[in-house]
N, C-alpha and C positions, 0 to 999 in steps of 0.2 A: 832854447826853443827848437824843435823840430823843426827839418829839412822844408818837410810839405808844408809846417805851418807856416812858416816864415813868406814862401811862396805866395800863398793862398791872401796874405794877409797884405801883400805889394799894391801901393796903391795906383801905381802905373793901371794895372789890368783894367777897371771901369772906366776911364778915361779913354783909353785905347779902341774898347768895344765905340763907347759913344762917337768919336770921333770918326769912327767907316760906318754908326749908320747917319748921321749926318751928312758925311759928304760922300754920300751913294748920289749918282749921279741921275736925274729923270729918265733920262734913257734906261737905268736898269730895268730888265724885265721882270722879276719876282713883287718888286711896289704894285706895277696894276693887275696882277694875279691875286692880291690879296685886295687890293680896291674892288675889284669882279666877285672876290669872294663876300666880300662884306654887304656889297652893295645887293648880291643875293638873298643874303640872310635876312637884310632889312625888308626884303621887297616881298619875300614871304611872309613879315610879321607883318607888315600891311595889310596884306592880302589874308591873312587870317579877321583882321577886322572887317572886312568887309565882305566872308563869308561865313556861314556858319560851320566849323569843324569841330566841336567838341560832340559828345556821345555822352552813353550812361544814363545814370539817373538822373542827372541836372536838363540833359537834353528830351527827355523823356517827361520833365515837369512843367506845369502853366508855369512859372518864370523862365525856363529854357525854353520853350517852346517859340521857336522862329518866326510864327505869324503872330500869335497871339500871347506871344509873351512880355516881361519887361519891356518899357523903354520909355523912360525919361526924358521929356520936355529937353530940345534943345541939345541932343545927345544923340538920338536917331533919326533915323532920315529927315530931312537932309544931311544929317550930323554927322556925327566917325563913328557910330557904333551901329552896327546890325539889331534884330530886335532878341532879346535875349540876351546878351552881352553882359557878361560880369560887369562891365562899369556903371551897368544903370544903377546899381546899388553902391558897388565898391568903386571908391576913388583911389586908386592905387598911387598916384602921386603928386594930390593935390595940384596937378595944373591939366588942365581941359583946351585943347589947339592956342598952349600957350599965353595961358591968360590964369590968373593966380586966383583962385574963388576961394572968398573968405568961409570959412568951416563954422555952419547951423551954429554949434554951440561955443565958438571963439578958439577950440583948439580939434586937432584928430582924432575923430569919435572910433570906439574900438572897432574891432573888427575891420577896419577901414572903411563902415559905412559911414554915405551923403549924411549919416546925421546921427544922435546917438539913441543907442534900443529904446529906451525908456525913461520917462521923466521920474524918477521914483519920487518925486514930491508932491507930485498929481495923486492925490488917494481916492478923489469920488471924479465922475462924471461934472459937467459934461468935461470932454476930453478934444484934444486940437488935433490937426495933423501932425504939428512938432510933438505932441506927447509921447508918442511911439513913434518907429521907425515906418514900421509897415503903412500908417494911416498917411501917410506920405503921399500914399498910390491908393493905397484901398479907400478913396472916400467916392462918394457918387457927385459932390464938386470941390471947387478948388486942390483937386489932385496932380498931382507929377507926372500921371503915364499920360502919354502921345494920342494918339494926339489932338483928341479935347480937353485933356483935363478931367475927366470924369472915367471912372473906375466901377459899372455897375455888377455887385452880387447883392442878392436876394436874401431873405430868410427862410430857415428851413419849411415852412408852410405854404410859400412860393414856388422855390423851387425843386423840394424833393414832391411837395401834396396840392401843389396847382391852385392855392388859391393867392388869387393878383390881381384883390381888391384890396388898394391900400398896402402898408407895411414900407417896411426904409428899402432905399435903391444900392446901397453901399455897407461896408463893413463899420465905417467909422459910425455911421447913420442909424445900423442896429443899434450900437452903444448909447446914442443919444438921441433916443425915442422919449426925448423932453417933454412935448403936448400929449405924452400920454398921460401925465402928472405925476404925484407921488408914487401910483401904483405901479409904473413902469419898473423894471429892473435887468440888469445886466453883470456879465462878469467882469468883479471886479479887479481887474487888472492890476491894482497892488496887490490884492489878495494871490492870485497867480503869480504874480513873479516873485512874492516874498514864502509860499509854497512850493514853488516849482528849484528853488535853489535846492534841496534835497538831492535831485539830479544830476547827474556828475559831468553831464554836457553842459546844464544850466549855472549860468555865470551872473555876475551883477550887473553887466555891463548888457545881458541880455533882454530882448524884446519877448515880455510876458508871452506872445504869440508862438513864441518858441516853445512853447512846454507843450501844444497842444497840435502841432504842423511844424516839418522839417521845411524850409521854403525852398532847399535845392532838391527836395523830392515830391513835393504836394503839388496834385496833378489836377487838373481842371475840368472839375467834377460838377458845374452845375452846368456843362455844356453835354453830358451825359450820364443826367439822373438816375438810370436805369443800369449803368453800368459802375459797380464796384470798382473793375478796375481802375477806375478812373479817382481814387479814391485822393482827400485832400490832407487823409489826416494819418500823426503816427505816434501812437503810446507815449505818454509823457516816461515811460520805464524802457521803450525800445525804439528812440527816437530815428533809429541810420536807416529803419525801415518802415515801408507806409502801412496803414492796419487798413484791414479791409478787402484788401485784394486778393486775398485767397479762399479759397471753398471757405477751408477751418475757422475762419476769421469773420462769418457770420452769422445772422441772429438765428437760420437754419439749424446752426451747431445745436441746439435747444433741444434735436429729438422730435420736432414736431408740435414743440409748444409754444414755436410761435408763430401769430397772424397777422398778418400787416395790415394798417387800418385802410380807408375806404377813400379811393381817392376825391378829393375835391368836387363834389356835385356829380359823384357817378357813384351808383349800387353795383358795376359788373367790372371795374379794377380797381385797382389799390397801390399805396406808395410800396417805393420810391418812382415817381414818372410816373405814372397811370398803369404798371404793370398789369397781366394777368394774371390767372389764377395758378401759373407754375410757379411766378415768381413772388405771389404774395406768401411762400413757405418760410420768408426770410432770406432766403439766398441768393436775394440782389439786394440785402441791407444788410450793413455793415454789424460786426457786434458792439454795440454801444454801448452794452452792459459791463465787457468787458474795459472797455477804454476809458470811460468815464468814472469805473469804480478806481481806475490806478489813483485817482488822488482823492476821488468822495466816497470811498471805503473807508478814511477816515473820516474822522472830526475835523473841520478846519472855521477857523474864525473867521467871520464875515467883519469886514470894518464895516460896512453899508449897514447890514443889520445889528450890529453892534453886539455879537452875542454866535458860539459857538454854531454850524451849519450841522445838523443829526449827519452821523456817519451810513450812509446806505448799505444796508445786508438785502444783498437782491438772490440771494444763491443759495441762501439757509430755509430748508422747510420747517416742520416743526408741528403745524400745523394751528392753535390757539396757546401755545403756552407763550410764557414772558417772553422767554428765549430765542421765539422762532422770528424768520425772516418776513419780510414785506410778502401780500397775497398778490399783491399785482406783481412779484417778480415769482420764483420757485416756488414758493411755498402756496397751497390750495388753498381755495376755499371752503368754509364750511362744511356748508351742504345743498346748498341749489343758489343761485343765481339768478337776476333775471336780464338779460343782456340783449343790443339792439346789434342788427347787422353790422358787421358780419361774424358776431362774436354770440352770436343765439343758434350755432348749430348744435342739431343733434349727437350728433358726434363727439363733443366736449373734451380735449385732452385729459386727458388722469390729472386731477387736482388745479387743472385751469389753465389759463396762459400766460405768458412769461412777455410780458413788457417789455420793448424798447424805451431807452431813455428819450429818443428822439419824437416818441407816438405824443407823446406831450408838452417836451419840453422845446424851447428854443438853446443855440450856441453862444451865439452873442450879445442880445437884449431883446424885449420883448415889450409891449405895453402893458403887457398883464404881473401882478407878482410873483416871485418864483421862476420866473422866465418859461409860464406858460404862453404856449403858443396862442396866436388867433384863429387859428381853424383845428379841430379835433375831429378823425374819424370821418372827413365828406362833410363836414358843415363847419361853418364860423360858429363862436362862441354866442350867446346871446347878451353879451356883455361883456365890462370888464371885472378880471378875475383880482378882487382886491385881498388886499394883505390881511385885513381886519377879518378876525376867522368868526365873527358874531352875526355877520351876514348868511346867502344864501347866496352871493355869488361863485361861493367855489361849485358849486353846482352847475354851473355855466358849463364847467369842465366834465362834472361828472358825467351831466346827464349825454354829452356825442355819444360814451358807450352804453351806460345802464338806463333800464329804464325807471322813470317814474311814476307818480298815479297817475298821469294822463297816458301812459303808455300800457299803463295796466290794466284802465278803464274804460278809454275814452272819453273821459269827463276835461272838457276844454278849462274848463277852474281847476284844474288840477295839476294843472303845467307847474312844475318844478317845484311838487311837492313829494313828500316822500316818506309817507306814512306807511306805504304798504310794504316795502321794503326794511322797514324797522320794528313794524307790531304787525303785517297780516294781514288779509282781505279775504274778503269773500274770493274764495277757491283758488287761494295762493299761499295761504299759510304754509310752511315748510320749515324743516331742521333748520335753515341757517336767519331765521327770523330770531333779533337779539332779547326782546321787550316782549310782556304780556299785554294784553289789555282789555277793556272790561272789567270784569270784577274782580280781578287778580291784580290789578294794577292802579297808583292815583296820579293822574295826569299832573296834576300839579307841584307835585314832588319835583319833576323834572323841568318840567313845561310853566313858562308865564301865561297868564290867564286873562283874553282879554276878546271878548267875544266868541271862548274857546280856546282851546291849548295852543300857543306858540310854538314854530317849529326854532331848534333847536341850533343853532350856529355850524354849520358840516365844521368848520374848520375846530373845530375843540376837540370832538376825535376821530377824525379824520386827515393823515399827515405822513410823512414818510416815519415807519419807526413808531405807530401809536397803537395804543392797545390800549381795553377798558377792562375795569376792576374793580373791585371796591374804593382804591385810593386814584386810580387814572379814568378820565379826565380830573377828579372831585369834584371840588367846590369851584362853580366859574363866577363871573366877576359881577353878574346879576345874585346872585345868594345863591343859585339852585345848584344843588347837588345832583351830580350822576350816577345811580346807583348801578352796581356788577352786572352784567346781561347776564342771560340764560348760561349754565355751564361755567361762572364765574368769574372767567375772561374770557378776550373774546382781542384776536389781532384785527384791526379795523381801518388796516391801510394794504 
């Protein structure tokens, strides 16, 4: 063996070091030089908890944000952590000033959160605070955050379009809009999280929430409606960045073809916040066309409605053939219209206007089906808008923007009928009228008869994706057949 190895390998040497630093005497000076040094280090990681230094995106988010952000019951003030503070979510080492808390689900839920993302065995409503992570905090009672307990956000008809009569006070609360009944409906969150794995940030262990809000960047947006930048949400395809915040990233991008509806019992602003007329161009709202289509450009299966969700083409014109896109997104209409403010100007964009998903829909539940909202356009619905398409409540809906025969006539019996709009009236027939009638036509063919023609169920062809033909709608479930409109098809959504 080698000279050095043999050295190297003596086992005097460890022994030797140990024993001078053992009996280093108290008096040495370099021991409280390093006592001084240590006891510094610590006294600034202190002092890190009890102010805020972190930056960035995180500190720029409603959960970083220092007055109004996180902070879990019994963790902040009086607590150890500031408000904001990664530990309101992450428990980094399972012990809290020393005291051992047994972990929500019996062992160390990922990511190191207080509890784990998702219950994936929860598939319908209603849903608990444990179910998710987030509904922790986000409910309007029995919540986590500081320090009442209560977590209030709105729905979007609250607070981007100012109506706050009624609707839930919490995120958890949207989800379970119970006493609306069966018509109620929400995003179903298995559905999300078992869609959202496609995503390469999205993991199993994650909170469905995640697919659709980055929570160390989603910024607290219903405290300024009116400003985008403020925005809460970010592409389930570009999750490290928020959507919305920039010029290009809203419903403006459109060219001009889009109009923001009418705020909540006002004729002279318009959402988001009661803006004016600069900002009803789209360019304080977000583009939702684009963010919403990253996952319902497809097809995706509803467990709730037990049957594939139509894939939304909001971008394809076309104009009436099979092929083309929805008329309330790109694609025009016909040929005339008859529409109420503030969508009845003269002016008329080339081939119509381009919808937001938000003008009608809700995010997280709604009492109506389809997760329509309860205010459309400056007024509440006149009802609820049920699933069952043989009624005439989706008209509820329709009629915020278009008008009907009472809007065509003035005939107070004519409220949420909608005859002139489908076959014609005195001095409104026009190109994009579908149906003949009079002698050209037999009521009954279509229409049940029963003191005169029945009107016809909107939802049969009327729906995201529907078009009529000779074969679509056909045959609906009373016997009547719908026969081809004018021009053979005719796109009718």
């Amino acid at each position: 063996m080698p000279e050095a190895s043999v050295a190297a390998a003596r086992p005097v040497t460890l022994p030797r070091i140990e024993r001078r630093v053992m009996s280093r005497p108290v008096t040495d000076q370099p021991r409280p030089k390093r006592i001084r040094h240590a006891t510094l280090v610590a006294a600034l990681w202190l002092a890190a908890l009890a102010v805020p230094v972190w930056a960035g995106p995180y500190g720029d988010s409603a959960h970083g944000d220092t007055v109004n952000g996180v902070a879990r019951i019994g963790l902040a003030s009086p607590g150890p952590y500031v408000v904001g503070n990664c530990a309101h979510c992450h428990e980094q080492h399972a012990s809290m000033g020393g005291v051992e808390p047994t972990p929500v689900s019996g062992s160390p839920s990922p990511f190191a959160l207080f509890s784990p993302g998702f219950d994936s065995s929860r598939r319908y409503k209603p849903y608990q605070t444990t179910d998710v992570m987030c509904f922790g905090c986000h409910a309007a009672t029995g919540s986590q955050q500081a320090p009442g307990g209560s977590l209030l956000n709105y729905d979007y008809a609250r607070a981007f379009a100012g109506y706050d009569t009624g609707g839930p006070s919490g995120i958890l609360e949207a989800f379970n809009q119970n006493l609306a009944g069966s018509d109620a409906s929400y995003h179903n969150l298995y559905d999300v999280w078992s869609y959202a794995k496609r995503f390469p940030y999205f993991k199993d262990a994650s909170a469905p929430c995640d697919a659709c809000h980055n929570p160390h960047r989603a910024r607290r947006n219903r405290e300024f409606p009116q400003n985008p930048e403020y925005t809460a949400l970010s592409r389930p395809t570009e999750h490290e960045s928020l959507w919305g915040d920039g010029a290009e990233e809203r419903m403006s991008a459109y060219g001009g073809s889009y109009q923001a509806p009418l705020y909540f019992g006002s004729h002279m602003t318009y959402e988001p916040g009661g803006v004016g007329e600069i900002g009803a161009d789209g360019s304080q709202t977000p583009n939702y066309v684009t963010y919403c289509n990253d996952c319902h450009g497809d097809r995706i299966r509803s467990t709730t409605l037990a049957r594939d969700v139509t894939a939304i083409d909001w971008k394809t014109g076309g104009g009436d053939s099979v092929g083309s896109g929805d008329k309330h997104g790109y694609n025009g209409f016909t040929g005339s219209i008859f529409m109420k403010k503030p969508f009845d100007k003269v002016a008329v964009p080339a081939g119509g206007y381009v919808l937001s998903c938000m003008d009608c829909h809700e995010a997280h539940g709604s009492p109506n089906a389809y997760l329509v909202r309860r205010s459309v356009n400056g007024e509440a619905l006149d009802g609820v808008f049920a699933q069952d398409p043989s009624g005439k409540s989706w008209a509820y809906l329709c009629g915020r923007c278009h008008q009907d025969d009472y809007q065509q006539g003035g005939d107070l019996n004519q409220v949420n009928r909608w005859r002139t709009v489908h076959h014609g009236g005195t001095g409104t027939i026009g190109s994009d009228v579908p149906y003949q009638t009079g002698g050209g036509g037999n009521c009954v063919n279509c229409h049940e008869w029963s003191s005169g023609p029945q009107p016809i169920g909107c939802g049969y062809c009327h729906f995201h994706g529907s078009y009529c033909d000779s074969t679509h709608p056909g045959t609906l479930p009373n016997g009547k057949t719908i026969p081809a409109p004018i021009g053979g098809v005719r796109r009718t959504f």
